[in-house]
C-alpha positions in Angstrom: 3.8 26.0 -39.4 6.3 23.2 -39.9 9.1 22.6 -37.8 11.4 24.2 -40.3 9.6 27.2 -40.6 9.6 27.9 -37.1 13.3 27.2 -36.7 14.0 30.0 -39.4 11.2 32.6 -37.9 13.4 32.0 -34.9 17.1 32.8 -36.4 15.6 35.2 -38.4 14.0 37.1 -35.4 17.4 36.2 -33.2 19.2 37.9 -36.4 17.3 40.8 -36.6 18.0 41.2 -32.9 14.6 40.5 -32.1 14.3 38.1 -28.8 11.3 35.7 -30.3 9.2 33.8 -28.3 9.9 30.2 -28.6 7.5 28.1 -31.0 5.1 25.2 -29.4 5.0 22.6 -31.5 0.9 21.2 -32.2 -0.4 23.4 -29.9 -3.9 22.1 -28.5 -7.1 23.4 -26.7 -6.4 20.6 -23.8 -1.9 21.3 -23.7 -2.5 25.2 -24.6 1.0 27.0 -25.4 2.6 26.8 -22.5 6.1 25.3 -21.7 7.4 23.9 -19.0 10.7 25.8 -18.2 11.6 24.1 -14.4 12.1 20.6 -13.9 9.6 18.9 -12.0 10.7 18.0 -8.7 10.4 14.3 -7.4 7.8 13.3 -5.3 8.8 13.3 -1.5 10.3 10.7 -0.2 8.7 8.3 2.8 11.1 6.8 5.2 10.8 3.0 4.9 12.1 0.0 7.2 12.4 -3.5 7.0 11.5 -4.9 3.5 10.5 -1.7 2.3 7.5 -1.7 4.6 6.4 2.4 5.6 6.7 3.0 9.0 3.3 3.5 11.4 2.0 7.1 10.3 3.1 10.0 12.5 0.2 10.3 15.8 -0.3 6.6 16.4 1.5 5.0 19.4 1.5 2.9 22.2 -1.2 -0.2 21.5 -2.6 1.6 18.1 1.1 1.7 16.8 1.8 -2.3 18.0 -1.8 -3.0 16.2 -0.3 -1.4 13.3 3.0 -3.6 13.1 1.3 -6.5 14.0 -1.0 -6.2 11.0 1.9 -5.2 8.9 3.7 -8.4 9.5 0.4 -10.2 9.0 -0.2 -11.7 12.7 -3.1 -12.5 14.0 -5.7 -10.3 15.9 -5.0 -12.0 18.8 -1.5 -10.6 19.0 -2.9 -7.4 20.0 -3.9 -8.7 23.7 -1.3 -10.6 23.7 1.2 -7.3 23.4 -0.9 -5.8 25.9 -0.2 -9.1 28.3 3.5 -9.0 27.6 4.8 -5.6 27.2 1.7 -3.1 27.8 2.3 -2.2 24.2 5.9 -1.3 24.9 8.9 -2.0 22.9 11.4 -2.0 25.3 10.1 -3.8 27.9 12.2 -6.4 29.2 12.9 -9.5 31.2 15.4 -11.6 32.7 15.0 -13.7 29.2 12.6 -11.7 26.5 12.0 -8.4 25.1 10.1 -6.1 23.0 6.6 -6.0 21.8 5.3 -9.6 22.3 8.0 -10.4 24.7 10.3 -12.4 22.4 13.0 -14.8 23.9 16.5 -13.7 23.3 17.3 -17.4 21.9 15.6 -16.6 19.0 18.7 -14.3 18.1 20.4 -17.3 17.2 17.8 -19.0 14.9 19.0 -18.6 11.3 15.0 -16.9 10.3 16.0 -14.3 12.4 18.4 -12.8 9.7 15.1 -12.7 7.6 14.0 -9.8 10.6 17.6 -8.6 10.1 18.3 -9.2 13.9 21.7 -10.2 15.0 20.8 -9.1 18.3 17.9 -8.8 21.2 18.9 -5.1 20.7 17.9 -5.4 17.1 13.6 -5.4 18.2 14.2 -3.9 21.8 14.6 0.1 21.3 12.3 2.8 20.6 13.0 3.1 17.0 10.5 2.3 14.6 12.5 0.4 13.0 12.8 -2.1 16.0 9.2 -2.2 16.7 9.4 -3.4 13.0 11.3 -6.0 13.8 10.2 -7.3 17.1 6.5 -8.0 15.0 8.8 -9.8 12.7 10.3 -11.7 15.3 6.7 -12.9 16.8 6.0 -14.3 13.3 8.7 -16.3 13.3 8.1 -17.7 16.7 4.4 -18.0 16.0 5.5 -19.9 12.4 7.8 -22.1 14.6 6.3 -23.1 18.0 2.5 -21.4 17.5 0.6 -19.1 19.3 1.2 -21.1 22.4 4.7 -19.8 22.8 3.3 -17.3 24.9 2.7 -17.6 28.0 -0.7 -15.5 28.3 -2.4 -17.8 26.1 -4.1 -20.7 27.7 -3.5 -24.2 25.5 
């Protein structure tokens, strides 16, 4: 049946008062008859952080979440023990002069890479957030790109 045809089996069945079923166009085995009458919804949305990067996957934390940023912003193994040295895989542990993850110096606020962590601030990669613990494995890549893995103290060089 053509696409005309069907059009005037339809006004002719809507004329005669008669509700007609609407006509599927090439029907096939694999497609079937069948119409989609809802939308489709859109697929759920993730929560994403710096760069677009997901977050660490609901159940990890402590040392398995740090392993999971570290290896996001593409640091070595060794930054693993080395969060455990500095922080005990915390984010917000502090001292007098560095915070977060790997124990970052607050001067590195005022180096220009910073911005490319978006941190204006030691608060930026010291907080709970995932988001921060985002950012404080950013900031150790930059120090790490910078001065080198002997930038920290726990390493022996």
């Amino acid at each position: 049946m053509s696409w005309l045809q069907s059009a005037l089996a339809i006004v002719a069945a809507l004329v005669a008062g008669i509700n007609a079923p609407a006509a599927v166009p090439d029907a096939t085995p694999t497609r079937g008859t069948q119409v989609q009458v809802t939308e489709t919804p859109p697929p759920p949305t993730v929560p994403t952080g710096l760069h677009g990067l997901p977050f660490a996957p609901t159940g990890l934390s402590g040392c398995d979440e740090m392993s999971f940023y570290r290896k996001q912003a593409g640091l070595p193994s060794d930054f693993d023990w080395i969060g455990r040295a500095e922080s005990e895989c915390t984010n917000t542990a502090s001292t007098w002069c560095c915070h977060g993850l790997w124990q970052i110096h607050a001067l590195w606020v005022n180096n220009r890479a910073a911005r490319e962590c978006d941190v204006y601030s030691k608060w930026d990669y010291d907080d709970t957030t995932a988001l921060s613990k985002q950012k404080s494995a950013c900031m150790a890549h930059l120090v790490l790109d910078e001065q080198g893995i002997c930038a920290w103290d726990v390493v022996r060089c």
